[in-house]
Backbone of each chain as nested JSON, in Angstrom:
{
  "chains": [
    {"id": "A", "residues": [
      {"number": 1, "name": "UNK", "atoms": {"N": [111.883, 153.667, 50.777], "CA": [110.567, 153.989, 50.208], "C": [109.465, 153.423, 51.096]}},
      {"number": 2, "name": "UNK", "atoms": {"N": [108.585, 154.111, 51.33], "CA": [107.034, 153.862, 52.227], "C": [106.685, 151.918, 51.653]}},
      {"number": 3, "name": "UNK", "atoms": {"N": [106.512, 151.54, 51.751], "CA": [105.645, 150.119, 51.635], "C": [104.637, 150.542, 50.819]}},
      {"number": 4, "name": "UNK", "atoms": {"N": [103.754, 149.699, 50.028], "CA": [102.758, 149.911, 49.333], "C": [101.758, 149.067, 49.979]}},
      {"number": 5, "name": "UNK", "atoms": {"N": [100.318, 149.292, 49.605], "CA": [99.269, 148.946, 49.746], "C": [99.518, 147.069, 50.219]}},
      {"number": 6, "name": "UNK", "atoms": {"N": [100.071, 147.081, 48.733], "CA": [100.506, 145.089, 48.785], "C": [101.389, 144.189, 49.78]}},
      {"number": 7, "name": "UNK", "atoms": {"N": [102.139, 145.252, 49.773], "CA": [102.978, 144.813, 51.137], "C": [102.542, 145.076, 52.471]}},
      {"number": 8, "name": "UNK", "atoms": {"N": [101.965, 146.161, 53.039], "CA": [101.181, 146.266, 53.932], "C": [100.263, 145.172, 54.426]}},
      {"number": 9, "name": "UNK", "atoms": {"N": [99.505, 144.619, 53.267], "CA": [98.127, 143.76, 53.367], "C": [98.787, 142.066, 53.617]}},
      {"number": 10, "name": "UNK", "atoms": {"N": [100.325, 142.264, 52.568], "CA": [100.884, 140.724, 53.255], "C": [101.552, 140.704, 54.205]}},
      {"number": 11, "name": "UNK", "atoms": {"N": [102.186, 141.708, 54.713], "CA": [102.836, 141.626, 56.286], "C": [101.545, 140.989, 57.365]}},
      {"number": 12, "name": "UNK", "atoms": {"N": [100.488, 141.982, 57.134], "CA": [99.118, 141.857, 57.522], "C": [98.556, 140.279, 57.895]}},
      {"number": 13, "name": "UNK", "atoms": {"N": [98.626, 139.6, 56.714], "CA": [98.147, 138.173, 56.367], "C": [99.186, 137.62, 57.005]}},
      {"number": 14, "name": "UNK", "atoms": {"N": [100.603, 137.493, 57.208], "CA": [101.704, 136.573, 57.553], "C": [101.366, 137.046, 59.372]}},
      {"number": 15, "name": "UNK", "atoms": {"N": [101.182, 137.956, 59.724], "CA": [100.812, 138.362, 61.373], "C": [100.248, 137.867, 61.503]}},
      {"number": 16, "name": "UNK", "atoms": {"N": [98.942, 137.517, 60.807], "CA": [97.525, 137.19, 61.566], "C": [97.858, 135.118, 61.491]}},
      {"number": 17, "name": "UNK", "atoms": {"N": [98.652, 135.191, 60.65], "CA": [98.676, 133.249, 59.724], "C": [99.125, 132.813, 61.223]}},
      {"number": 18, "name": "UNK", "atoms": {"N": [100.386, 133.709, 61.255], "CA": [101.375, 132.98, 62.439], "C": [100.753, 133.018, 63.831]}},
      {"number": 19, "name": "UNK", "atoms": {"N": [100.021, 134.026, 63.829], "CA": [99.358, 133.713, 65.378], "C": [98.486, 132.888, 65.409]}},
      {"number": 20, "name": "UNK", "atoms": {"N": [97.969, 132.068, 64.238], "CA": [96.902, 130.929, 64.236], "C": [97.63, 130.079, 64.076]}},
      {"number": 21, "name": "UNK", "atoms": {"N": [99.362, 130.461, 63.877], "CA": [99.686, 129.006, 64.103], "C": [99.795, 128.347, 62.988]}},
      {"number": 22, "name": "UNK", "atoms": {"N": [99.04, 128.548, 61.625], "CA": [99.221, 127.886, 60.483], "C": [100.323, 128.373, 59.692]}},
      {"number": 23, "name": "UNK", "atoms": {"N": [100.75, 127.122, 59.032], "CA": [101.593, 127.141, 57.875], "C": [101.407, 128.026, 56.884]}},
      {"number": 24, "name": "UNK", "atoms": {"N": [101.939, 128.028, 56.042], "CA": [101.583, 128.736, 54.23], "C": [100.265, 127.806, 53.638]}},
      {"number": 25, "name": "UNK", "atoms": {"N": [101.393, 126.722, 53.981], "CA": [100.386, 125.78, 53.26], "C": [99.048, 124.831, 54.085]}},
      {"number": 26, "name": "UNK", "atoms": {"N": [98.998, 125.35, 55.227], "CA": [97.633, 125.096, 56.054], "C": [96.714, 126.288, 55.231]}},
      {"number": 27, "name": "UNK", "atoms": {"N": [97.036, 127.325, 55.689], "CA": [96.143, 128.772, 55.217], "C": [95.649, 128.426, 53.842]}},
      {"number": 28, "name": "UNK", "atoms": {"N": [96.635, 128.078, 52.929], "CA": [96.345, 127.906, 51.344], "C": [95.252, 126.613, 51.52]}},
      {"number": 29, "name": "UNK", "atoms": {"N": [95.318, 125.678, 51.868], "CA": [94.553, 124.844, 51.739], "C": [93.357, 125.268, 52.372]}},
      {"number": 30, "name": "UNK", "atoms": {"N": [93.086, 125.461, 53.07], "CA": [92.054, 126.972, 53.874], "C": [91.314, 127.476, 53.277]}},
      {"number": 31, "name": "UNK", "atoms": {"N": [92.186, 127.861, 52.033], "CA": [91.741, 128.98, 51.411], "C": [90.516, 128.369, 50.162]}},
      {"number": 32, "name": "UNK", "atoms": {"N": [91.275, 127.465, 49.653], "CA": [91.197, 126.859, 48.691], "C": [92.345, 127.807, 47.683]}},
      {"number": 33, "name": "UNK", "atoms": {"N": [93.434, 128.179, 47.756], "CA": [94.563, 128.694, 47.046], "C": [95.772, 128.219, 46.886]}},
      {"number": 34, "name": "UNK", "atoms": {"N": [96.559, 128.288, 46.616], "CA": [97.748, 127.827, 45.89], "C": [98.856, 128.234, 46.962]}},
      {"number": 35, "name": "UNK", "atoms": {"N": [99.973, 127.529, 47.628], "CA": [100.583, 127.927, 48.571], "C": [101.525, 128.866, 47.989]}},
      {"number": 36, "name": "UNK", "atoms": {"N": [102.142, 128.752, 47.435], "CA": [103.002, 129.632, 46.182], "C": [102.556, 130.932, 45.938]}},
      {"number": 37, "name": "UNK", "atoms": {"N": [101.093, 131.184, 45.8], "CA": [100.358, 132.141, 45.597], "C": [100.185, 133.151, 46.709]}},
      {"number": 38, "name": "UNK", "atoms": {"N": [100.186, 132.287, 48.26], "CA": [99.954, 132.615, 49.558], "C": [101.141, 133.529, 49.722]}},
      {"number": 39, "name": "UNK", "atoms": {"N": [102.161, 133.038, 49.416], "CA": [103.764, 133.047, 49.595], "C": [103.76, 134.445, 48.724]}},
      {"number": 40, "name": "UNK", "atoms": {"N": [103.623, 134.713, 47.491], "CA": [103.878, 135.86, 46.737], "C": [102.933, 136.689, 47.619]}},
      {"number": 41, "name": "UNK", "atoms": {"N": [101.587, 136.703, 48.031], "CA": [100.379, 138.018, 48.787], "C": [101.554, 138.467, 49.736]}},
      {"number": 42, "name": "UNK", "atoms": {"N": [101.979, 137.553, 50.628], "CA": [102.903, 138.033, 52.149], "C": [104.514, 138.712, 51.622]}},
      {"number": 43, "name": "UNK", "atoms": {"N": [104.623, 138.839, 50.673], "CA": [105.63, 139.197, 49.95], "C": [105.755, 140.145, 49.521]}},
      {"number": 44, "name": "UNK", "atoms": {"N": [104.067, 140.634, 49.081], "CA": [103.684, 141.975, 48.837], "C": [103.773, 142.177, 47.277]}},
      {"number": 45, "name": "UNK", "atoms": {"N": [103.825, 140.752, 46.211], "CA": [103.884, 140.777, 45.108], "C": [102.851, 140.428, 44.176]}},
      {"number": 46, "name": "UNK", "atoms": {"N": [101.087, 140.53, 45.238], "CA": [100.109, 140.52, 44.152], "C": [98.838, 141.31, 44.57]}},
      {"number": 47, "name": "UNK", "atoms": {"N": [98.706, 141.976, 43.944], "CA": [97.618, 142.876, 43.83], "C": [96.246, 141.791, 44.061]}},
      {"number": 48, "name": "UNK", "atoms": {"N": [96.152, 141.452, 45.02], "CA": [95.101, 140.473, 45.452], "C": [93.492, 141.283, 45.557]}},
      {"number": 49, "name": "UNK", "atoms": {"N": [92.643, 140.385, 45.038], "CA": [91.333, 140.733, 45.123], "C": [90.769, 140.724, 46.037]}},
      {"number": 50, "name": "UNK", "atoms": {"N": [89.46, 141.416, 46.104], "CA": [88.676, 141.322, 47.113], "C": [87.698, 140.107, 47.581]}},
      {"number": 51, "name": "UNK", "atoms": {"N": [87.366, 139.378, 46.779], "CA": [87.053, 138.206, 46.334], "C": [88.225, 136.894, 46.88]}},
      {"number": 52, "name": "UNK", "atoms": {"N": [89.75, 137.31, 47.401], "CA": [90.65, 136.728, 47.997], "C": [90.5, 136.68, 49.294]}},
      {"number": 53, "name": "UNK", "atoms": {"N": [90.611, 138.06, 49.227], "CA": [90.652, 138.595, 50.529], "C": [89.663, 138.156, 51.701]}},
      {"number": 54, "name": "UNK", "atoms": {"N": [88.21, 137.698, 51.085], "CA": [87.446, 137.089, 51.889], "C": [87.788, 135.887, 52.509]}},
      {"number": 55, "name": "UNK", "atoms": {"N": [88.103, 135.141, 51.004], "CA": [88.448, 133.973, 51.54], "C": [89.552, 133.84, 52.389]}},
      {"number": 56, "name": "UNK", "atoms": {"N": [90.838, 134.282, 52.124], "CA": [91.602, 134.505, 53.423], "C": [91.325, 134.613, 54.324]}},
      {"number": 57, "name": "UNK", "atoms": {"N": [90.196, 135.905, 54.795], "CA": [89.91, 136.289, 56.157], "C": [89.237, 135.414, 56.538]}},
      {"number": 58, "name": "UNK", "atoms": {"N": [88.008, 134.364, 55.785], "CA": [87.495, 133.109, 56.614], "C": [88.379, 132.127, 57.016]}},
      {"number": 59, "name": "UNK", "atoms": {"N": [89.283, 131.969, 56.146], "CA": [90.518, 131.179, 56.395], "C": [91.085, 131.216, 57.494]}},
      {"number": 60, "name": "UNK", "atoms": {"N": [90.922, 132.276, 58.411], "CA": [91.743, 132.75, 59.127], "C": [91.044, 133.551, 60.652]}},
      {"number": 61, "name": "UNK", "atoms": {"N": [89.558, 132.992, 60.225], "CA": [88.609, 133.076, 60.88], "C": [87.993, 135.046, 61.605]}},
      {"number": 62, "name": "UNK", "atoms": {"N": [88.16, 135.949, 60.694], "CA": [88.117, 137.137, 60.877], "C": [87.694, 137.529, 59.583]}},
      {"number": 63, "name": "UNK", "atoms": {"N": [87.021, 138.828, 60.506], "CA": [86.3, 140.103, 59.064], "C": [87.66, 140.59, 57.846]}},
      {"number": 64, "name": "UNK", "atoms": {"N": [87.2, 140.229, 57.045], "CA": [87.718, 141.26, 55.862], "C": [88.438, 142.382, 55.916]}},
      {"number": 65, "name": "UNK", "atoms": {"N": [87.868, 143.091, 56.787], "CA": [88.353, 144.41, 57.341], "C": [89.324, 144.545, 57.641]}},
      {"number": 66, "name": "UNK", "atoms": {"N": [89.768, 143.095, 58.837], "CA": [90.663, 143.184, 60.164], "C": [92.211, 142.796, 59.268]}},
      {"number": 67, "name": "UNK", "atoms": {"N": [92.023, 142.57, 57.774], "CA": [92.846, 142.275, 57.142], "C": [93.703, 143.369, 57.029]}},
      {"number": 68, "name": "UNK", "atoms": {"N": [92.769, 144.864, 57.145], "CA": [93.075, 146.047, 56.329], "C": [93.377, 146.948, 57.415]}},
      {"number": 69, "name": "UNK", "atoms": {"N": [94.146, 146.752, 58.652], "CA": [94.114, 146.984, 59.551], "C": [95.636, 147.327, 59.917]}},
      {"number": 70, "name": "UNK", "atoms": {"N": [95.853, 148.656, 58.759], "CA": [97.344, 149.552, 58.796], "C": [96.635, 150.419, 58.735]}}
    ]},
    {"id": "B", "residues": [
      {"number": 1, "name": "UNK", "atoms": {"N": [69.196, 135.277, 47.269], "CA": [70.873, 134.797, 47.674], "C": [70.819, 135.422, 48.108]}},
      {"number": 2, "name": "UNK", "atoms": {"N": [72.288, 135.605, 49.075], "CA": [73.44, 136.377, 49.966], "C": [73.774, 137.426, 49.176]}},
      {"number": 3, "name": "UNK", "atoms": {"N": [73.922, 138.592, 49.162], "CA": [75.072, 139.388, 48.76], "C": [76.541, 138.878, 48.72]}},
      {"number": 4, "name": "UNK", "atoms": {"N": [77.134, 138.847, 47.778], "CA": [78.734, 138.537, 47.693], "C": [79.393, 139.867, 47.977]}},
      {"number": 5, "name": "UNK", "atoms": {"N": [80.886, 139.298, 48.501], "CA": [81.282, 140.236, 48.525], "C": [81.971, 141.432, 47.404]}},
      {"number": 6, "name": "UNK", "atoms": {"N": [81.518, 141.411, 46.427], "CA": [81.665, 142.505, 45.427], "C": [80.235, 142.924, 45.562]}},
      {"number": 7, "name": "UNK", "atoms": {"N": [79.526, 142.655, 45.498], "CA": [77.889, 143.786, 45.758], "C": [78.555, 144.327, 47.276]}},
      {"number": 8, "name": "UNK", "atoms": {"N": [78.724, 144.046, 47.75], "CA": [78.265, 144.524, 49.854], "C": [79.761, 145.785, 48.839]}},
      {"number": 9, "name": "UNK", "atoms": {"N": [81.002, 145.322, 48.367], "CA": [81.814, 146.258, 48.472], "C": [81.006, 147.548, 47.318]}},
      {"number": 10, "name": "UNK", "atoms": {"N": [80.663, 146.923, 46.678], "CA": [79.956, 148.039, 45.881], "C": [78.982, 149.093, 46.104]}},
      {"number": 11, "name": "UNK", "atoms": {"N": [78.001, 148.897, 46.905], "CA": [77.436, 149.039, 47.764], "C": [77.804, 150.308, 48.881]}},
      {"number": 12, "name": "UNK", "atoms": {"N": [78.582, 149.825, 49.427], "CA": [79.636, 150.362, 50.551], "C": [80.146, 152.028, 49.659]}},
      {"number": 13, "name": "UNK", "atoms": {"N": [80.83, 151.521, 48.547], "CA": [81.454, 152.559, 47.718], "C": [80.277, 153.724, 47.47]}},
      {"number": 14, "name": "UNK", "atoms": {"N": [79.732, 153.158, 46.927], "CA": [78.263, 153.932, 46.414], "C": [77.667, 155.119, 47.745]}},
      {"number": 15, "name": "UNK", "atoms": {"N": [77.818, 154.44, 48.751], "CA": [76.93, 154.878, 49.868], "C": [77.848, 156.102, 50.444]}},
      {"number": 16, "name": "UNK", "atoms": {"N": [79.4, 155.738, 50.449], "CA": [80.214, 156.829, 50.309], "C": [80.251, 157.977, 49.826]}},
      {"number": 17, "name": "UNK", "atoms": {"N": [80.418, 157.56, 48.288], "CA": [80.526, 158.14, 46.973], "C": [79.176, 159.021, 47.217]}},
      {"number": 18, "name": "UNK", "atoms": {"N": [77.937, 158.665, 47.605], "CA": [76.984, 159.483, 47.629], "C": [76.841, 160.593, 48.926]}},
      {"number": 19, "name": "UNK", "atoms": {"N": [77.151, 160.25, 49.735], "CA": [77.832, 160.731, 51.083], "C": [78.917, 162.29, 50.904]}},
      {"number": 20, "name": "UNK", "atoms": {"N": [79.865, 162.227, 49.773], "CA": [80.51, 162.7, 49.756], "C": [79.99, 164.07, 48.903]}},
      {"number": 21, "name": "UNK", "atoms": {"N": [78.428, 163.371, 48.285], "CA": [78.338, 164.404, 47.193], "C": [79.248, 164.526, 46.067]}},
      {"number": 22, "name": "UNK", "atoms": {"N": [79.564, 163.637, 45.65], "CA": [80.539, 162.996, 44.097], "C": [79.499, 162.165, 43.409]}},
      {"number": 23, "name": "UNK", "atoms": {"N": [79.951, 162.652, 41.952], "CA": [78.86, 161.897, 40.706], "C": [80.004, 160.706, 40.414]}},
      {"number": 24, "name": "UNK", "atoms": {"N": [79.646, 159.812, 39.954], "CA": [80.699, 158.719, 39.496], "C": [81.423, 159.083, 38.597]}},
      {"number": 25, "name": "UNK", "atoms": {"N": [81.265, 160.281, 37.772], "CA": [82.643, 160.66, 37.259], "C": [83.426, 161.906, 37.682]}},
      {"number": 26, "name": "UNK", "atoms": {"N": [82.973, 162.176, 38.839], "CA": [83.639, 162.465, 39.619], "C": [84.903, 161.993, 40.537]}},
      {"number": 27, "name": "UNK", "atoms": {"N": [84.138, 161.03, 41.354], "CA": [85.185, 159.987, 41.887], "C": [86.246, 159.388, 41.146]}},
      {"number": 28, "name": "UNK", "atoms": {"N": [85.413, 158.704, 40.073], "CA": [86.338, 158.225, 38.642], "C": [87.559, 159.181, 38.381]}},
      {"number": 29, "name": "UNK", "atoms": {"N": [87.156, 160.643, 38.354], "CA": [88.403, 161.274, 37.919], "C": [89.534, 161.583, 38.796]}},
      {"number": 30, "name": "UNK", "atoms": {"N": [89.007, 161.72, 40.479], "CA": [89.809, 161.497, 41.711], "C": [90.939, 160.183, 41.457]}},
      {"number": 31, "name": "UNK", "atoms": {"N": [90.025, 158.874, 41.278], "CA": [90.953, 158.107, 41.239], "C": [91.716, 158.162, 40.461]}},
      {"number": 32, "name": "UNK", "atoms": {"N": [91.198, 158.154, 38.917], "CA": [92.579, 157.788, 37.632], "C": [91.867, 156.452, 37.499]}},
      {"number": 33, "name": "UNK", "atoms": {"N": [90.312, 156.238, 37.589], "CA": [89.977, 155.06, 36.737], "C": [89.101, 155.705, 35.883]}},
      {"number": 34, "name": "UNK", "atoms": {"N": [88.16, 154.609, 35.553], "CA": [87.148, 154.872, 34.177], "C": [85.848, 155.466, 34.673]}},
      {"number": 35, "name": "UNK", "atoms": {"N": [85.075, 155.998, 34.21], "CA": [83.722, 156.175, 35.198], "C": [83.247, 155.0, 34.766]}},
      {"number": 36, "name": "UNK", "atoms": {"N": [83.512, 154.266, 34.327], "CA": [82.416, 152.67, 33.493], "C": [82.916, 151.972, 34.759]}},
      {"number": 37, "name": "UNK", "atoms": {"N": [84.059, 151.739, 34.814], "CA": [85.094, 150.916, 36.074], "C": [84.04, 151.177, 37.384]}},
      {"number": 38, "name": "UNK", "atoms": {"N": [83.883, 152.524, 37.851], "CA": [83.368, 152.643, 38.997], "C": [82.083, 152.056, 38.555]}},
      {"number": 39, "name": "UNK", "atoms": {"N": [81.333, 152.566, 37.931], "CA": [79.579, 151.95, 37.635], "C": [79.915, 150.422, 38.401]}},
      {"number": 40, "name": "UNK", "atoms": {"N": [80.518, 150.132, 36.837], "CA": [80.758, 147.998, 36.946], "C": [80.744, 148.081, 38.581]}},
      {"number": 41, "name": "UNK", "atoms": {"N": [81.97, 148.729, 39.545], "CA": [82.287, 148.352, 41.041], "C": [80.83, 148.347, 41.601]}},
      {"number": 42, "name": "UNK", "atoms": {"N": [80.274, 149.576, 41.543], "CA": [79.417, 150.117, 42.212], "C": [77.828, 148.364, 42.313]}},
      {"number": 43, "name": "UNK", "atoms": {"N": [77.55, 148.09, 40.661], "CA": [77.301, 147.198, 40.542], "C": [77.251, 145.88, 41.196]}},
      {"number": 44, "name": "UNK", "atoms": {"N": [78.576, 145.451, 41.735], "CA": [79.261, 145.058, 42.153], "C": [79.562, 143.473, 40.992]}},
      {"number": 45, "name": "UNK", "atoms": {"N": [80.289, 144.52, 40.427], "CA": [79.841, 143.258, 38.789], "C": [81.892, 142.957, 38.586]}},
      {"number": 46, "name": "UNK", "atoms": {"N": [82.227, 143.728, 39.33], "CA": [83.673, 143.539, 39.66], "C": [84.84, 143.029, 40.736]}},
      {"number": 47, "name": "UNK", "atoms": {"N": [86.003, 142.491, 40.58], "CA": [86.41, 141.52, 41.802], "C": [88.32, 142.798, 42.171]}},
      {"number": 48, "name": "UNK", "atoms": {"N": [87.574, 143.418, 42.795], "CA": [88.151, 144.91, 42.75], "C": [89.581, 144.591, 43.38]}},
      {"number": 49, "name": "UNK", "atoms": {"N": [90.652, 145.072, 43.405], "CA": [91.997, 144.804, 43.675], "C": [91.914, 145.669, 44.831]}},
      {"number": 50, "name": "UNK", "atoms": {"N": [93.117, 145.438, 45.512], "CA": [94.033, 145.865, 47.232], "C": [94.01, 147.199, 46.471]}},
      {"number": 51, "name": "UNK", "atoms": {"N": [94.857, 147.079, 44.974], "CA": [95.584, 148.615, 44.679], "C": [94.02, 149.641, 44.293]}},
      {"number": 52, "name": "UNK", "atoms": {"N": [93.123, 149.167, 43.965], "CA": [92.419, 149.718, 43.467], "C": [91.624, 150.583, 44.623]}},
      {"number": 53, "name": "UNK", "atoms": {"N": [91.344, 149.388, 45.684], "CA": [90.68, 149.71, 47.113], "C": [91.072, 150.899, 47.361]}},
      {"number": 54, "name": "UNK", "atoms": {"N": [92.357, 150.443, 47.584], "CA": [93.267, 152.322, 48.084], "C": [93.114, 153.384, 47.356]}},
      {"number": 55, "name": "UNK", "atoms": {"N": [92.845, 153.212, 45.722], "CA": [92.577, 154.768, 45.244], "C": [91.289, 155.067, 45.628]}},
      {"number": 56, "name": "UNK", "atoms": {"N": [90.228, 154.343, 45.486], "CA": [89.499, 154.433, 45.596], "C": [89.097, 154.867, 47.19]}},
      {"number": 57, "name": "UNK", "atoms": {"N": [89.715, 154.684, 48.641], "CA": [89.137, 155.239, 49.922], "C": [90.263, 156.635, 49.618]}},
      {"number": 58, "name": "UNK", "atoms": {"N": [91.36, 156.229, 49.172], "CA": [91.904, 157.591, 49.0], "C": [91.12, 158.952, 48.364]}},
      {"number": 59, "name": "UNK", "atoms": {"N": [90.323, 158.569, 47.233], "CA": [89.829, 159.594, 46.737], "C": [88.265, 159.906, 47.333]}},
      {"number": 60, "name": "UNK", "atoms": {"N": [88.131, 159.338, 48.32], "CA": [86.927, 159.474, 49.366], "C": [87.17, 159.756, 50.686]}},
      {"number": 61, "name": "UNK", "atoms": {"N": [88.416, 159.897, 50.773], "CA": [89.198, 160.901, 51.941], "C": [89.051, 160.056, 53.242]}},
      {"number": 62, "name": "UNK", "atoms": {"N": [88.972, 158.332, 53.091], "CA": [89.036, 157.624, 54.346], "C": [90.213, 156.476, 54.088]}},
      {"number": 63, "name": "UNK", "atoms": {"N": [90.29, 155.588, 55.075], "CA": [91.123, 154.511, 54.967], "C": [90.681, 152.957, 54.212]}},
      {"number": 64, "name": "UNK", "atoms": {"N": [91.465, 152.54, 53.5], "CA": [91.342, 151.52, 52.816], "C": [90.068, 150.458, 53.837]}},
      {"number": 65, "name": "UNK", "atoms": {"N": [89.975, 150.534, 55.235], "CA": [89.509, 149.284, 56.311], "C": [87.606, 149.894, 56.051]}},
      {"number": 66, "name": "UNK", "atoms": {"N": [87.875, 151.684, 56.006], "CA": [86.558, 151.99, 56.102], "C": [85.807, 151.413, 54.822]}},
      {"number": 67, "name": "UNK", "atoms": {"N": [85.844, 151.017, 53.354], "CA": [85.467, 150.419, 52.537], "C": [84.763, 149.045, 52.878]}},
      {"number": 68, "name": "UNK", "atoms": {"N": [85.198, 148.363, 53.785], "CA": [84.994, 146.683, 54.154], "C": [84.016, 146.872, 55.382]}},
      {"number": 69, "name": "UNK", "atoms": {"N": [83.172, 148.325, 55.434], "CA": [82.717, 148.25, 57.061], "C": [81.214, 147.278, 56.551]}},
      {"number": 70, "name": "UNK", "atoms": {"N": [81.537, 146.265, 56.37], "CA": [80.179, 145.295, 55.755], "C": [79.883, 144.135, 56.735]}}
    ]}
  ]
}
């Protein structure tokens, strides 16, 4: 079956984490989020907000966008 | 203030949505949400989901990344 939206966006987030080099739990603390929580997005098991998504992408020092970038 | 990012995404939608020549219950009925749902987005009075993003550029005939061009 094709991947969904969610999984797409956490493959997405775990590419971009690892080339910065950070942990789960660097990024989460980053984030101000829950590492557990980090762990389910890259998993593709939460319908994450947009309101996340920012913070991730500052986390991670990039546009919002570059998140969405399938 | 700043715009947050639910106004800039709302915003964004709207400017589309008007672009496309779609009434908000129009779009609304493309997606399979509420026309109230889109208003609230449009507003940006909402903290809009990954899954939602996608019906929503889906039923505006672009990619989930073109939504975030903020």
């Amino acid at each position: 079956m094709a991947e969904d939206i969610k999984q797409k966006l956490g493959k997405r987030i775990k590419e971009l984490r690892v080339k910065e080099e950070y942990s789960q739990e660097k990024l989460a603390s980053r984030c101000g989020l829950h590492r557990t929580y980090i762990s389910d997005i890259e998993r593709g098991e939460r319908n994450v907000s947009v309101e996340n998504i920012e913070k991730i992408a500052k986390a991670l020092k990039i546009e919002p966008r570059e998140l969405m970038w399938f």
